[in-house]
N, C-alpha and C positions, 0 to 999 in steps of 0.2 A: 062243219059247224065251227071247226076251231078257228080256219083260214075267215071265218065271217065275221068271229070275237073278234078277232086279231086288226081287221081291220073295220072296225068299229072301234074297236083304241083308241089307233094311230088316226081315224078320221075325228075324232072327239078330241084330242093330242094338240093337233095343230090347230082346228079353232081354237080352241083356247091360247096355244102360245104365239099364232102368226098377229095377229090384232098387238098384242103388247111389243111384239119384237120387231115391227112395221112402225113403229110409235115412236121408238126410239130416236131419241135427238144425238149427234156428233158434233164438235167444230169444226170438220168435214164438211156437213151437212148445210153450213149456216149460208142463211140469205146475204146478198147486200146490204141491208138495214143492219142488218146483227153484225157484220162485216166489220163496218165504220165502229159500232160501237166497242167493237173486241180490240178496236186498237188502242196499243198503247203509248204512250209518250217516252221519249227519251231524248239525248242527247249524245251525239257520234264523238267520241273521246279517238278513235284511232281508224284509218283505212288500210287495209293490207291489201291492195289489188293481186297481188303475186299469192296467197293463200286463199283468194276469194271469202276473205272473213271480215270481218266487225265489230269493233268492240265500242259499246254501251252502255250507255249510266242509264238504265228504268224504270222507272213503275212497274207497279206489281205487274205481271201477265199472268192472269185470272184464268184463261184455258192452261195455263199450266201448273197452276195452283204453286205460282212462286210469288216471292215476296220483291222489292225493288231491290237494284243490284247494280254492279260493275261488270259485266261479265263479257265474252266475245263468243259471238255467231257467226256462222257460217251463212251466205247467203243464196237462197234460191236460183238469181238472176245475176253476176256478176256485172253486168251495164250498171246495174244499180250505183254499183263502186264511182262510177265515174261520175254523178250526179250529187255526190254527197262529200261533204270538208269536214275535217273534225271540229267541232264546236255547232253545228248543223241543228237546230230543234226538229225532229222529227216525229212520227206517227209510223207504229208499224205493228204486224201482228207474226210472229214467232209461234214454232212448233217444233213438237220434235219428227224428224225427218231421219228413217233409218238410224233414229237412236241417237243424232246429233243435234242441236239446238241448231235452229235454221230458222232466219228471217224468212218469208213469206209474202209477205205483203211490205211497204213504205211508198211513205210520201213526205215530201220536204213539207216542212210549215215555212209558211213566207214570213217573216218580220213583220 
């Protein structure tokens, strides 16, 4: 009787939490559409090919619930480094990656 309580719970348990916990949104998760829109604008102030990093003048980034900034990332893809000048209008979307601010995504904006 008890092993039939028992799992009657745990089957009662999970319907209830797999529905909500299956629901759940990431910006991990996000489509292409939501992609483009999570990017943000900035301008490449510095290249450091040799530390693979980046530094930033941006707009907010909304996935990271920060405010616009100066600051230097680290980048996903180092080629990237090669495609980009300081003074560059860019679009890109930033995370943190093992607890470090890492670029993710970029694209030059053309003039």
């Amino acid at each position: 009787m008890k092993s039939i309580l028992n799992n009657l719970v745990l089957g009662l348990s999970l319907a209830l939490v797999l529905p909500a916990w299956a629901d759940t949104h990431h910006p991990s998760h996000a489509d292409a559409a939501n992609h483009a829109a999570m990017l943000t604008e900035g301008v490449v102030k510095k290249v450091d090919k040799a530390q693979g990093k980046l530094t930033l003048k941006h707009g907010p980034l909304e996935n990271l619930d920060m405010p616009g900034m100066t600051m230097v990332f680290r980048v996903q893809d180092v080629s990237w480094l090669d495609q980009i000048k300081p003074g560059d209008n860019i679009r890109f979307l930033a995370d943190r990656v093992n607890g470090v601010f890492t670029v993710t995504a970029l694209e030059v904006v053309k003039p």
